[in-house]
N, C-alpha and C positions, 0 to 999 in steps of 0.2 A: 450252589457250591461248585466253583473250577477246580479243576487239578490241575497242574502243571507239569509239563512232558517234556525232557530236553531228549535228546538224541544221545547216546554215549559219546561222541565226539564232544557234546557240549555239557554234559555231566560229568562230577567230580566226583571223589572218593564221600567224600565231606558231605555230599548233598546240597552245598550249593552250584549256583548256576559257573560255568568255568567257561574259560576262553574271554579272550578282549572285549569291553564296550564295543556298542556297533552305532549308537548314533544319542544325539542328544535327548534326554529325559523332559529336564525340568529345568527351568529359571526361578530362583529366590531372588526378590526383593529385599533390600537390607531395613526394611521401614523408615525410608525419608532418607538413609545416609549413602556413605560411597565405602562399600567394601574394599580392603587391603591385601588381605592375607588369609589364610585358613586352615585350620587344624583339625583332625577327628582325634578323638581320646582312643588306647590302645583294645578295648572294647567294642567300639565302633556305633555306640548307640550316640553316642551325642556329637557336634564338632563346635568350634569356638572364630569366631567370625571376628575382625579385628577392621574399625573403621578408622574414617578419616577426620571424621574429630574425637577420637582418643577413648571411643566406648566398644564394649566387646559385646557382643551378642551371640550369644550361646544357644542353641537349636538342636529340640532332638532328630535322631537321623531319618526315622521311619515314617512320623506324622511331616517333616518339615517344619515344624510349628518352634516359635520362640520360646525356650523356655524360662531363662532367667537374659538380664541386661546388666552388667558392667558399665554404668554410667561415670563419665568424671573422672574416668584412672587415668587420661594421659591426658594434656594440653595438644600433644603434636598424634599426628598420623601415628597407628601404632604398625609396627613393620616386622615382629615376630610374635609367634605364638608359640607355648607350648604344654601338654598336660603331664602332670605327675602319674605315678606309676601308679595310682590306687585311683585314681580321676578324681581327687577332692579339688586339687589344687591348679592354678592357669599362673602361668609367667608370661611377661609381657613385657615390651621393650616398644619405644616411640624412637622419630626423629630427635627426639630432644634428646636422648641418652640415659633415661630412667626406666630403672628395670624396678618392675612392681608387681607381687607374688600375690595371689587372690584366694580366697578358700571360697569355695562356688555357694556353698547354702548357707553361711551366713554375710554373704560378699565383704567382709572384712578384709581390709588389706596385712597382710601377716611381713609384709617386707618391701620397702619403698627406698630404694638409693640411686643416686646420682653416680652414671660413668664417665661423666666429664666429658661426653663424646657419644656420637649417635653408635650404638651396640649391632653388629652382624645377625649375630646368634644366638641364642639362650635356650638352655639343656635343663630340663631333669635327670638326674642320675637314674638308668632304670631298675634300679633295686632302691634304692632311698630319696624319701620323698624330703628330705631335707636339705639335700646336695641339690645346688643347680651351678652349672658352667658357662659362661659368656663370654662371646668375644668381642673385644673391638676392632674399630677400625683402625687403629695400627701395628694390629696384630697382637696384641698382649690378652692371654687366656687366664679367665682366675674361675678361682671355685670360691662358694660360699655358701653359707649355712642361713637356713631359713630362721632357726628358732635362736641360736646363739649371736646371726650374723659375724662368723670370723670369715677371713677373707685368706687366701691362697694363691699365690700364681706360681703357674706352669713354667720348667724350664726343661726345653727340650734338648738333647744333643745332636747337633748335625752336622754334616761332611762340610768341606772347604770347599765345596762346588755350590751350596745352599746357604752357606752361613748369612749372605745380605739380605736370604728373603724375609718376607714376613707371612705369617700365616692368614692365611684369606678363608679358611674352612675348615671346622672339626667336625666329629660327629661318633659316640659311644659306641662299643661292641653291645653286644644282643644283651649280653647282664653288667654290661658299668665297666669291667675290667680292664679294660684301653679305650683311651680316647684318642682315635685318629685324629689327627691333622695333613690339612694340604696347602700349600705355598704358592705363587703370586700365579703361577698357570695352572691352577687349580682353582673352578669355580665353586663346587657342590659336590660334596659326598654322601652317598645313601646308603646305608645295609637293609638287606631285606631281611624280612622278620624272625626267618629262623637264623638266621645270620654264618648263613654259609658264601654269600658274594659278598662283595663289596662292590660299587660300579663312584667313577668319579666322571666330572663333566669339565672339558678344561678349556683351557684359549684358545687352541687348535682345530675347535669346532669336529671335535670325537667325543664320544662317549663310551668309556672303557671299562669293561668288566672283568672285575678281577675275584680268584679265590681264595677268602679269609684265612683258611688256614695257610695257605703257602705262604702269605704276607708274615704270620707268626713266625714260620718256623725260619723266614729267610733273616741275613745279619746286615748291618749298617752298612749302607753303598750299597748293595747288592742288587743287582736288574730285574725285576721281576715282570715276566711275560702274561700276559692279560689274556683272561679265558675266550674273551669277544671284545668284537669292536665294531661301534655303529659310526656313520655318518653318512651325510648326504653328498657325494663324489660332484655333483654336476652344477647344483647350486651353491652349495658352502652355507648351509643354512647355519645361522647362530643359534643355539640352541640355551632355554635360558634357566629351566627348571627340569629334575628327572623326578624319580618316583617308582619303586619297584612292586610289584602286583604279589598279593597277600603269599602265591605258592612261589613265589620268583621264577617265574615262566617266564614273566614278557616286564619288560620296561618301557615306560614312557617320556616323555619328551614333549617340554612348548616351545615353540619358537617366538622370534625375537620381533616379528616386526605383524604377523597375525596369530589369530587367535585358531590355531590349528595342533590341536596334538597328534606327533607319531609314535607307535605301539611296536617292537620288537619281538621276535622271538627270540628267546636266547639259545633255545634249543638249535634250531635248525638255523637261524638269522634271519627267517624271512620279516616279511616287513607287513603288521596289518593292515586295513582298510584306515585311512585319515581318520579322525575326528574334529570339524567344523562349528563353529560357532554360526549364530548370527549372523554376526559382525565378521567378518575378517580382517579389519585393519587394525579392531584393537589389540596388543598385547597383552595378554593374562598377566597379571600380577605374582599368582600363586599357584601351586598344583600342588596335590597329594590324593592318595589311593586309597580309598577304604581298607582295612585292614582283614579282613572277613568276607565282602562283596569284590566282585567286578565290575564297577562302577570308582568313575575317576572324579573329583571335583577339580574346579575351576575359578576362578576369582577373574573377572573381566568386565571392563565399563563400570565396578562397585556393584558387579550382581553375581549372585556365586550359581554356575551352573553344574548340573550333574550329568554324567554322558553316564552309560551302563547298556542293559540287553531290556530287550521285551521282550517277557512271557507271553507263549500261546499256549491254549489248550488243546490237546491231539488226546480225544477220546479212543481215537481207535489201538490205542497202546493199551491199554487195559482190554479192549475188545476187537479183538481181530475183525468177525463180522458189522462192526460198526460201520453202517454210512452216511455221510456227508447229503444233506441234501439242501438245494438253494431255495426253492420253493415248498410249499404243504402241498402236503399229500394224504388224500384220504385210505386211511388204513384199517382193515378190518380186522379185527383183534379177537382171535379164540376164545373160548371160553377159561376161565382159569388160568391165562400166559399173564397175566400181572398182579397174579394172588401172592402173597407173601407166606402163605398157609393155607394148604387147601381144610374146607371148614367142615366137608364130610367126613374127611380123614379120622380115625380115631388117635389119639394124643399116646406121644411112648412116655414109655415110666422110665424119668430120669433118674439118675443116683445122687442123691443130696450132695454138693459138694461143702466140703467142711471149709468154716470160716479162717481167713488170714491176716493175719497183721501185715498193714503196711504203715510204713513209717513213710508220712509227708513231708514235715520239718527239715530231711537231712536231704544238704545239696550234696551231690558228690561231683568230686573234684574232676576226675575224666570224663565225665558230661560238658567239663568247659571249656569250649573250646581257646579262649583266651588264657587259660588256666597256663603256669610255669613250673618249672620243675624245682624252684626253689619256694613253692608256696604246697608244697602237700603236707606240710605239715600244721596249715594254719586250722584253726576251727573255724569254720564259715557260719556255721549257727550261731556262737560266741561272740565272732566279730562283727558280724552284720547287726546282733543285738547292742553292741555297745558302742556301734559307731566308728569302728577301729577299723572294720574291711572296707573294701575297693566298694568305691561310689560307684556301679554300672549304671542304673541306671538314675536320671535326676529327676527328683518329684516335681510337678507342675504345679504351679499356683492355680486360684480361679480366676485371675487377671486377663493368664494365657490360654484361655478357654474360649476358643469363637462361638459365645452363647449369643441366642437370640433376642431383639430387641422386645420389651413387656409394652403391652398398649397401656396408655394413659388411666380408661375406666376399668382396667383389669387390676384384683385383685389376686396377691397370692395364692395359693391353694395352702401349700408349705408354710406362710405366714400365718393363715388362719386357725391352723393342728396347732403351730406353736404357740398359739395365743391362749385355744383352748385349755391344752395340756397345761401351760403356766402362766396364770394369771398376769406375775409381777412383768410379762414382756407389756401388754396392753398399754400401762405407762410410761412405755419411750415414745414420746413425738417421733410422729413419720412426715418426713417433709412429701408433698403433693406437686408432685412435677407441674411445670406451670404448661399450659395445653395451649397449642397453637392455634391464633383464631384465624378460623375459615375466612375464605371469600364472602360469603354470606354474611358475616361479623361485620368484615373490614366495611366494607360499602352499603351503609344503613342506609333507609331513606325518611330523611330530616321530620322531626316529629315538631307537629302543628302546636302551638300554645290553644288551651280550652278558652273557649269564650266565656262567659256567663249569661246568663239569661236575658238580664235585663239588657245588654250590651246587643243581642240579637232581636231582641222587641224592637230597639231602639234603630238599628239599624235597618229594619224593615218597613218602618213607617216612615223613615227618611226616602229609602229607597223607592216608596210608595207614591209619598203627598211629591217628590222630585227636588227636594229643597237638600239634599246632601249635594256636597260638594267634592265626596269621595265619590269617582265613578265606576273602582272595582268592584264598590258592592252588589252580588249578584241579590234582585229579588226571589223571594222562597215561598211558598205557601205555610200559614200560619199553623201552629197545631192544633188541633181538634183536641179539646176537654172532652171527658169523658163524664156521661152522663148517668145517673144514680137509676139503679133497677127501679122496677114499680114495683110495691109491697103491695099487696091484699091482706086488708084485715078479713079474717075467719069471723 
């Protein structure tokens, strides 16, 4: 058993680990395809992987392991993701312009339409899983409905200094209530989670953070001054993706032409340590922040990588006197210093303590941390029985199970009980793997036809008197008959 010891610099209120990733973790495999895009659900146990021939691959976060596959939803590249507010549900948008809504355990598709046009964006509403919002590419934003499919579009009001642009970016306040939009020098808008900034990323190659509330309370036309502002002075780096970090500390950033994200503070402004790929020449596709960890993913070359911290364990924080040693050492150990109970001792007389009811069944609500202020009134017992609560986590098939290969002359153990215990299985045919033949198998050595007797008399008298005119046949010595015991009559 480790423990794990951050330093208070590097520990949160929260308990988990705090402060920026500091170098790369892990590399996934998309199994045989070319990752696109990437999503984590707002729980943070699963994310939804988005390839390049139109299947989604869905992975829990903690094993890395596949959990389900989205096969066959898009023809084209799919180029957005996103998850509903309960995690049942993935929206999904290709090059081709078809946005197609998925419910993840029974992979049904619940909504499939055509945008006549390759789509930017696509939303869930974060309070209704039945709302989603899409944009296209010539900027026209609509709403629509999963289960009714009616359709809505946005008309927004704007000054006579904006009226020709088009919107190139929207993205929800923290519960659904406005939905930002940003216009043609506006690339990407993000709110972070408790949804006190707002940070946008724009042609000017800045990235500017601004405070949600002031944006509310300020009126049309009005200049609104930005709480911070990054960029890179000397290079003029493009910057192509942000992403805000689960406490809104720090923001991230990929650029346009390697595979290198930079980390902000927003507090002070200072600037973290890079984060590096591999590769540096290829451009990341995607990026997004664990919503819960410090840990960033990545989408690059169609393999999705994860930067984050490594745990060490520092025994000596629980044990001052604890030391470190690099070599053994022989140590002579008193008598009774690693007893758990000395066994001379005589035993104290405890006071019974009386029995307590704990209730197992009941989740409570400020345990979760994902938990919102407009769900404390849900019953989480009631819904999770009926199917109606938030998917956290997604059950695994035995598919996705990296179970071990069975030998060929091995029999079940588990198939045998079940045979015992019920007779009626014994009557399924079981097909017998067909077994690979050996080197031994393959290369026999050719078997001789039996001669017969008379065929080998014959041959040996030829071979004999010299009148054969076969000359392989070798001569042999004849066999010796066996001759009959002597009886004595009594």
């Amino acid at each position: 058993m480790s423990i794990v010891v951050e330093s208070q610099e590097g520990a949160s209120d929260n308990g988990l680990l705090a402060g920026p990733p500091q170098e790369l973790m892990e590399e996934l495999d998309m199994q045989g395809t070319q990752g696109t895009v990437v999503k984590i659900n707002r729980f943070g146990t699963a994310f939804a992987v988005g390839t390049s021939c139109g299947s989604i691959l869905i992975y829990d976060y903690t094993t890395k392991l596949l959990v389900t596959e989205l096969r066959d939803h898009h023809t084209y590249p799919v180029c957005f993701i996103d998850w509903s507010h309960n995690g049942r549900f993935v929206a999904s948008t290709s090059e081709s312009g078809t946005l197609i809504v998925t419910e993840i355990l029974t992979k049904a598709k619940l909504l499939s339409i055509s945008l006549h046009m390759m789509g930017t964006t696509v939303l869930f509403h974060p309070r209704n899983a039945n709302l989603i919002t899409y944009l296209r590419r010539d900027g026209t934003a609509f709403s629509i409905t999963v289960k009714g499919n009616q359709q809505a579009q946005y008309d927004y009001k704007s000054v006579s200094q904006i009226a020709d642009d088009n919107v190139t970016a929207i993205c929800y306040s923290k519960r659904g209530k406005y939905l930002i939009a940003g216009t043609n020098k506006v690339k990407q808008i993000c709110i972070s989670t408790k949804g006190d900034f707002l940070a946008t990323n724009t042609n000017d190659r800045c990235i500017r953070v601004y405070i949600f509330d002031l944006l509310l309370d300020a009126k049309s036309g009005d200049y609104i001054h930005h709480y911070c502002k990054f960029m890179d002075a000397v290079s003029k780096r493009v910057y192509l993706y942000i992403a805000f970090s689960p406490d809104a500390r720090y923001i991230c950033s990929t650029e346009q032409n390697n595979h290198e994200i930079t980390i902000w503070d927003i507090k002070n402004g200072s600037v973290a340590p890079s984060l590096r790929g591999k590769t540096l020449g290829d451009a990341p596709t995607d990026l997004a922040w664990h919503p819960k960890r410090m840990e960033i993913l990545t989408v690059a070359r169609g393999k999705v990588h994860v930067f984050g911290r490594r745990c060490y364990t520092t025994m000596s924080a629980f044990a001052p006197d604890f030391i470190e040693i690099h070599e053994n050492i022989v140590y002579d150990e008193t008598e009774g210093e690693f007893d758990l109970y000395d066994e001379d001792a005589s035993l104290p007389d405890k006071p019974i303590e009386p029995e307590v009811e704990v209730e197992i069944e009941t989740l409570v609500s400020a345990e979760m941390t994902w938990n919102s202020s407009d769900e404390e009134d849900i019953d989480w017992k009631d819904a999770l029985k009926t199917g109606k609560g938030p998917l956290v986590f997604i059950p695994v098939g035995l598919q996705s199970l990296p179970l071990d290969e069975q030998q060929d002359d091995e029999i079940d153990p588990y198939y045998e009980a079940m045979v015992c215990d019920n007779p009626q299985y014994s009557q399924i045919p079981t097909s017998t793997p067909t077994k690979k033949k050996s080197d031994d198998e393959i290369f026999l050595k050719p078997k001789l036809p039996k001669e017969e007797p008379n065929s080998r008399s014959s041959s040996r008298t030829s071979g004999i008197g010299g009148n054969s005119s076969d000359n392989s046949v070798i001569d042999t010595k004849p066999t010796r008959t066996k001759k009959p015991r002597l009886q004595f009559d009594p």
